[in-house]
N, C-alpha and C positions, 0 to 999 in steps of 0.2 A: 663430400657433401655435408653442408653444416645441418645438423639437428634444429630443432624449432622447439626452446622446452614450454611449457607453456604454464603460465603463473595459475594456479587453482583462484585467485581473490580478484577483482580490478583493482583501483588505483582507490575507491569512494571505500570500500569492503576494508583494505588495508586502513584507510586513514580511520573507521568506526572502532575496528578490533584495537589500535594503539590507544582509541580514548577510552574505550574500555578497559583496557589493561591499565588505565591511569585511575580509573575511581575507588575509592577507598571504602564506600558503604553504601547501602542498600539506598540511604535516601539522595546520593550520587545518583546511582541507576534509574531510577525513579525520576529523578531532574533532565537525566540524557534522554530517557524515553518520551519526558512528557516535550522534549525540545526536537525529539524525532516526528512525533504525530504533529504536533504544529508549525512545522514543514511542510510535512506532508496535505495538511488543512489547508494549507495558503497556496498551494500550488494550485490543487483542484479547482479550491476559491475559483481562483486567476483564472482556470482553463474554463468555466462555466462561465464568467463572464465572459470570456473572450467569445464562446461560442453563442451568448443570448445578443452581443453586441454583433456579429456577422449573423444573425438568426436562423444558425443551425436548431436552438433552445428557442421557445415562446409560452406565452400563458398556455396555448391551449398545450404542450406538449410535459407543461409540469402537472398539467390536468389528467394528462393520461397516465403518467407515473405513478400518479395517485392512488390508480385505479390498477395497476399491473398489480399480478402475485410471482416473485422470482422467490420461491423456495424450492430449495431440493424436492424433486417427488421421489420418493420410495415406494419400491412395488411392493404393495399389498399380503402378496405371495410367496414371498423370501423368505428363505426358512433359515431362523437364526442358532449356527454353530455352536454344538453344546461345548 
């Protein structure tokens, strides 16, 4: 019976780590991150449009966004590790 080894990275993870290992200075790193996030910015973009144009998303539900609080709660009570 053949084994199954299995790659610790995908295929997106390897090709990030190689261009990392290719930059030479901090403001390199700085250039690939700010090119990471506005990727990621334009994707979402797209998915929020995508879903105000099928009207999953509307004014009134950006209204209510407004008005959520999503912070971590912490209990009160927790007693902190000296």
């Amino acid at each position: 019976m053949e084994a199954t080894i299995r790659q610790p990275f995908n295929q997106a993870q390897i090709e990030l780590l190689n261009t990392m290992a290719s930059l030479k200075s901090e403001a390199d790193l700085i250039e690939l991150k700010q090119a990471i996030a506005r990727f990621f910015a334009e994707r979402a973009d797209r998915e929020m449009e995508r879903l105000w144009e099928n009207g999953t998303i509307n004014e009134k539900t950006l209204e209510s966004w407004k008005h959520e609080h999503m912070r971590t709660s912490y209990r009160t009570n927790a007693t902190i590790p000296a």
